[in-house]
N, C-alpha and C positions, 0 to 999 in steps of 0.2 A: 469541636465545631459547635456542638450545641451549647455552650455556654456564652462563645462568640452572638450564635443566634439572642439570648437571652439578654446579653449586652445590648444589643441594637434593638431591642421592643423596649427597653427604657429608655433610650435615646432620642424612640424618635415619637418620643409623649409628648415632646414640646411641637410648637406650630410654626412660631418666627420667632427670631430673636433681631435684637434692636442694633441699628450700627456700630453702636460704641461697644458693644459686645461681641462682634463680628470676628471670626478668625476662625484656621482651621478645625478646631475643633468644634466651631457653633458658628457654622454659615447660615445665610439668611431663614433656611428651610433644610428639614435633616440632610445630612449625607448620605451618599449610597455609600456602601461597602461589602467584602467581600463574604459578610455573614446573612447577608441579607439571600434568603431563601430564594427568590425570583429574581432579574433579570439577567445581567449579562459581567456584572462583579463577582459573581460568586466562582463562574466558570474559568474569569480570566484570573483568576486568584487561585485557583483547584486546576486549573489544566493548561491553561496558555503559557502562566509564568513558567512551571518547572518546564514545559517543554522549551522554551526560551534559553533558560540555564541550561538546560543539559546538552544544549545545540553548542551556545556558548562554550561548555566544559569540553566537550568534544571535540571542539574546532582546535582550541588552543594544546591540546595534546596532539591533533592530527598532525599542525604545525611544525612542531619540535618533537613529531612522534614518542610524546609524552617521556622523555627520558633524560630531562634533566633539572636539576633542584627546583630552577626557576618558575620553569612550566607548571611542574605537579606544583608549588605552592600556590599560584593563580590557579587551576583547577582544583585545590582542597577548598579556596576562599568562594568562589563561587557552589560547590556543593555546598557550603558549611550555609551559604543562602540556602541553597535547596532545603537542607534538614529543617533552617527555621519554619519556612511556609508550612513543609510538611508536620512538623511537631507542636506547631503555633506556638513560638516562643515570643516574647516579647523582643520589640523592634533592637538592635543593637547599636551602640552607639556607634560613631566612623571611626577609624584612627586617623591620627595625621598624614594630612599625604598631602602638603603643598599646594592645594588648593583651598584659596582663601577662605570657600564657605563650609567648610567640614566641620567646623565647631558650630558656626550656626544651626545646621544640622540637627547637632545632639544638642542644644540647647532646644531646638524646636521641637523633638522628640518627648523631655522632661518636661517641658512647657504644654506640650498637647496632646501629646500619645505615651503620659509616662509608662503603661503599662499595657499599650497598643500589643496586637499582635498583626500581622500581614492582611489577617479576616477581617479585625476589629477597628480598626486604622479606619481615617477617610478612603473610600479609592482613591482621589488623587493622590492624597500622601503619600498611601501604600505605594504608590504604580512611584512617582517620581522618586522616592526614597529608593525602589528596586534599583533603576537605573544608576544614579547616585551612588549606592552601595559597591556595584558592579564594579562600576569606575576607579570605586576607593580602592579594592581589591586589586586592580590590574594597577593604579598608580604604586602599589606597594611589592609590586613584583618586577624582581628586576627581568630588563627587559621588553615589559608591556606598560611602562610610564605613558606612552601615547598609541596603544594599541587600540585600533577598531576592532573589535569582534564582531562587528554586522558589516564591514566593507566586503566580503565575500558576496553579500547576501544584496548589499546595495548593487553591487557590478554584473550578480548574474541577473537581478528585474530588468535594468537598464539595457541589459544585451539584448535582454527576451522582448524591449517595445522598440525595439530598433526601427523596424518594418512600419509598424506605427506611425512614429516620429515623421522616418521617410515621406510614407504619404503627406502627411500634414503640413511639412515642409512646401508639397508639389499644391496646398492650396491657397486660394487667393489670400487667405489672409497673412501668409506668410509674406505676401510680395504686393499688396496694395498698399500705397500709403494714404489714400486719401480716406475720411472718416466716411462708414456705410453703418448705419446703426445695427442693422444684420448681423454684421462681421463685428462691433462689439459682443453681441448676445453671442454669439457662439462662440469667441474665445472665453468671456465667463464663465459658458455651459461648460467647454474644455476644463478651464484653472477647476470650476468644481468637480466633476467628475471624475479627473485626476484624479482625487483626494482616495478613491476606492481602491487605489492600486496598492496599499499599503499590506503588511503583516498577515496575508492571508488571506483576506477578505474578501476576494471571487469566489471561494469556495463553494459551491451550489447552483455557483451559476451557469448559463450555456453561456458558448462565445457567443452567439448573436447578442444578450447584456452587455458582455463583459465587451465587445467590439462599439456598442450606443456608447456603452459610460466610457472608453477611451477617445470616441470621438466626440464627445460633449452632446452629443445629440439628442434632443425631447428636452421636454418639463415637466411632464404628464407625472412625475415622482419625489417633484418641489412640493414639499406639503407647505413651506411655508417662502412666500417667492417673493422678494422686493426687489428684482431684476430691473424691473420697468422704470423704477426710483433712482436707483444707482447707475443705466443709461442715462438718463435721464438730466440727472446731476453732474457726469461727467462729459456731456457732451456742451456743457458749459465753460468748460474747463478749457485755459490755456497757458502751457510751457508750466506745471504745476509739479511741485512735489507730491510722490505717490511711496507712499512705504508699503512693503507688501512681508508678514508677519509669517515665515516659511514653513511650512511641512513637511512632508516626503520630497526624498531626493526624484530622481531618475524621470520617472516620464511624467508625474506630478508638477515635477521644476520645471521640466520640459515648455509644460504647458503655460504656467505662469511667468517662463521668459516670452512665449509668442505675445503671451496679454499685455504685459512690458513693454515689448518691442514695436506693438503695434499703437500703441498709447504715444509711444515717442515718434514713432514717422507720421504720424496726424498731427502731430505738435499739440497732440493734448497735455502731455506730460514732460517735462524737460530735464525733470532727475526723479531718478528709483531710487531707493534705499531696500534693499533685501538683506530682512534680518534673520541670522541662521543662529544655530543652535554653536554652544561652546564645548558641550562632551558629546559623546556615543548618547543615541538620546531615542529611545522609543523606536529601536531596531534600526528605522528607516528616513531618519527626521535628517533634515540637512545641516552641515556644517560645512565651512565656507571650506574647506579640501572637497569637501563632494560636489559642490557649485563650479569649484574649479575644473575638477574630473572630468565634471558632464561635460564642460567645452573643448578637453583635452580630449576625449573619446569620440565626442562626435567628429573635432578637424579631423580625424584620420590615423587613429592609433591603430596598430597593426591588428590586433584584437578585434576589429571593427571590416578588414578588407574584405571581405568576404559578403557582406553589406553595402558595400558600392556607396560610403560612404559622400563623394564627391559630393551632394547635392546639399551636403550639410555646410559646406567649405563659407559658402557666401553672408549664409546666415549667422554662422559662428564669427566668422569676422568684423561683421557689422557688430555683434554685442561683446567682441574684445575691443571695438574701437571707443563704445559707451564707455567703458570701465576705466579705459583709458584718458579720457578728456573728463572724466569724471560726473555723467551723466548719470551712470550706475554703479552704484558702492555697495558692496558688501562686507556686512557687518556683522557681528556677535555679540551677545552680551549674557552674564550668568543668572539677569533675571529670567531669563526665559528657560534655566533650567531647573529652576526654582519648585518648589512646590505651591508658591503665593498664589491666591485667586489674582486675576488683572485687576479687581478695583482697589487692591490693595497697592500697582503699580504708581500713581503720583506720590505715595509717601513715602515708599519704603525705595523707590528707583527712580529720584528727582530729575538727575539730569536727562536719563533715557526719558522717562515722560517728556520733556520739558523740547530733547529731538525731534519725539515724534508729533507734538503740539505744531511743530513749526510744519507737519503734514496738511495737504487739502485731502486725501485720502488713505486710511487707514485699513488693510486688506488684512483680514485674518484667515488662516488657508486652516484648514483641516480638523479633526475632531480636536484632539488635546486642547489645542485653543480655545474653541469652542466650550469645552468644560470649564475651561479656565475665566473665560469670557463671563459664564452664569455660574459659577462659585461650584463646580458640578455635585448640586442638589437639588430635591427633587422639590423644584419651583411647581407650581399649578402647570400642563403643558399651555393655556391659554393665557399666562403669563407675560405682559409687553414684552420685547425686545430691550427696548429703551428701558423698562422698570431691572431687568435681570441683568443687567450688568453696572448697575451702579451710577448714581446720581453723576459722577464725576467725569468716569469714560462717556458717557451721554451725552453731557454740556460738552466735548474737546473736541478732536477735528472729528468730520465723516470718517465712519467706519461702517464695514461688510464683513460681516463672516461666511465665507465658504464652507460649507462642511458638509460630508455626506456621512451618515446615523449609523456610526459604531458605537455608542454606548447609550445609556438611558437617558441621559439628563437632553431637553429637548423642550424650547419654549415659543411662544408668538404662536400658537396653533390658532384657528379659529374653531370656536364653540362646537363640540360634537363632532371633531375630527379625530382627537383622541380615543373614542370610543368605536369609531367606526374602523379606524386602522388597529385596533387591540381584536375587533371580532373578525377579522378579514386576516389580519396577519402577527402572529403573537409574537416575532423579533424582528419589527417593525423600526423600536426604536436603535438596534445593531448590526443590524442583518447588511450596510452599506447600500440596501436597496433602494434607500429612497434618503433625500437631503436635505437642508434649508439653508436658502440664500439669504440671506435676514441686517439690514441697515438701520444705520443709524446718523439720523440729519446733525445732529452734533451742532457745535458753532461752528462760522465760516473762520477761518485762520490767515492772519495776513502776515506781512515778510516783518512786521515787528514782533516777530515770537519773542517773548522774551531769550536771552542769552544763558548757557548753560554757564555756571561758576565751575572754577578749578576747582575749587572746594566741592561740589557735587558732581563732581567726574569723577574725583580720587573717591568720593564715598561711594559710587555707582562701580565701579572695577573692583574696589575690594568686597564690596556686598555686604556693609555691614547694618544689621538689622537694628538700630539703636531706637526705632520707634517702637519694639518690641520685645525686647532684649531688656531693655532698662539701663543699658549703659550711656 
């Protein structure tokens, strides 16, 4: 650990580095990482991940009561993760497992982290490399080729905001179609606050928080709010394309289908595109089986009677009939389970850029994003919006990040905010207590987006990095 430490005090002697220099290893401003003595990487690198694995390891033995070849081999592959973190080895490369970007991987590995360990790595690397690994593990065990190891964990949160959901179902915004600028703000406050229900993250809190942040309620904990902008903008809007970039499943999606729904019966919006994740992805992150779940659960799944679920019946129908005329599509794509920063999305993932260009708005839901969004390093926090996410994403359609403050990286503060929220609250930047709604005016986008080529679809499905690769 302390040599890790000593690694990252060389590291982060530099100040910025130039674009054409730009990649995981040398983002615009050092990386956080898990040897960094303060914030909130070192704990989730030391305590969050093994207990993660080891939930994982235990599940998949409780399963199959651990007692046959298949099983113990996917619980030795996930320990033999355990040992690495714990022993600080260097990153390992994948083996084949049939998905297309597992060499990319380890070429990314030898290219950026030859000699990385879990500590020393970027956190984002470290964190999405975990996942990644996981995945290679279970794809290589017969039996768990497409095994969820967090669907347990997604269907008991989702059980447990049933009651929730219910209420908000019984309010007006669920059943007004007509536009009340009110009733946008507070589905937004909703889609954000959602965001906290992830991997733990009420922990400390009373219900009287933990019941505000499921109902969207307040601002008073936006340090950084372009709410007023992004109404504003979109109440200019009509029959418009909206892409909305997913996060946590269950009462998080929840909430960003009401923001959806009510975008479409105002006739603001006339097609959604919801992009979900393509593996098992940061415990709780959606992938289009859990998008589907959530509507098979709420219509009436026996699981649910007891819930009086009936009131969900009308609502869920109206957004199977979207999916169906094809007003809302659900999507995947393996950039997003990438470890790339987004500004690096138009070169290395043309044709998905090239989809979501043909967006009026671009909705990023939750922290991961969010890091991904500002390269997650530690920008100045008074750093623009528009400056930390890159020249490119800037100039494209409108974009919003959602996010409420699970990790460090955190920018667009104004002047002597960050210091007043450092002596006031010292896990300010993780603690999920407090968010930023933060836009980006981008260019207007019209219905001549350029067309995606077959040639950059087939490059976008297999993921092949050839702008960085060298091939």
């Amino acid at each position: 650990m302390r040599k890790s430490v000593m690694r990252l005090r060389r590291h982060n002697r530099f100040s910025c580095v130039t674009n054409s220099a730009m990649s995981p290893q040398s983002p615009p401003y050092p990386f956080y990482c898990g040897a960094d003595p303060v914030g909130f990487a070192n704990p989730t690198v030391n305590q969050r991940w093994p207990i993660i694995l080891s939930q994982i390891a235990e599940r998949i033995s409780s399963d199959r009561n651990g007692a046959d070849t298949d099983s113990q081999h996917a619980v030795e592959g996930i320990k033999s993760i355990l040992d690495d973190i714990k022993h600080e080895r260097s990153l390992q490369a994948l083996l084949p497992d049939n998905i297309p970007d597992w060499n990319q991987w380890n070429k990314a590995i030898a290219q950026f982290f030859p000699h990385a360990t879990f500590y020393s790595a970027s956190w984002l690397f470290a964190e999405c490399y975990l996942y990644r690994r996981v995945y290679n593990v279970l794809r290589r065990s017969k039996g768990y080729e497409n095994y969820d190891p967090f669907l347990v964990q997604k269907r008991e949160s989702l059980l447990n905001s049933i009651d929730t959901m219910k209420d908000l179902v019984s309010r007006p915004v669920a059943v007004i179609s007509s536009f009340h600028p009110e009733l946008l703000r507070e589905l937004f406050l909703l889609s954000l606050w959602g965001n906290a229900t992830d991997l733990s993250m009420f922990a400390g809190m009373s219900s009287k928080e933990m019941g505000e942040m499921k109902q969207g309620s307040g601002e008073s904990n936006i340090i950084a709010n372009d709410l007023e902008d992004v109404c504003r903008y979109i109440s200019t809007c009509s029959n418009v394309r909206i892409d909305f970039i997913l996060d946590n499943s269950g009462f998080e999606l929840f909430g960003d289908l009401l923001l959806a729904d009510y975008l479409h019966r105002t006739g603001l919006a006339g097609k959604t595109v919801f992009h979900c994740k393509t593996i098992p992805w940061f415990v709780s992150d959606t992938m289009p089986s859990d998008f589907h779940e959530l509507l098979d659960l709420l219509e009436g799944s026996a699981k649910l009677s007891q819930h009086n679920v009936n009131c969900f019946e009308t609502i869920v129908s109206r957004w199977r009939s979207y999916i169906s005329d094809g007003s809302w599509v659900v999507t995947s794509h393996p950039f997003w389970c990438s470890f790339w920063a987004y500004r690096h999305l138009p070169d290395l993932a043309p044709g998905l850029y090239s989809e979501l260009s043909s967006s009026q708005l671009l909705i990023f839901k939750g922290d991961l994003n969010y890091r991904k969004l500002v390269y997650d390093c530690k920008f100045p926090a008074t750093t623009p919006f528009q400056l930390a996410i890159g020249e490119k994403l800037a100039q494209g359609p409108p974009l919003v990040a959602l996010r409420t403050n699970k990790s460090d990286p955190c920018v667009g503060l104004k002047s002597g905010l960050e210091s007043r929220l450092s002596d006031m609250f010292v896990d300010w930047r993780w603690s999920g207590k407090f968010a930023v709604l933060q836009y980006s005016q981008g260019r207007k986008q019209g219905k001549d987006a350029r067309k995606v080529s077959l040639t950059q679809r087939v490059l976008d499905v297999c993921f092949q990095y050839e702008t960085w690769t060298g091939n």
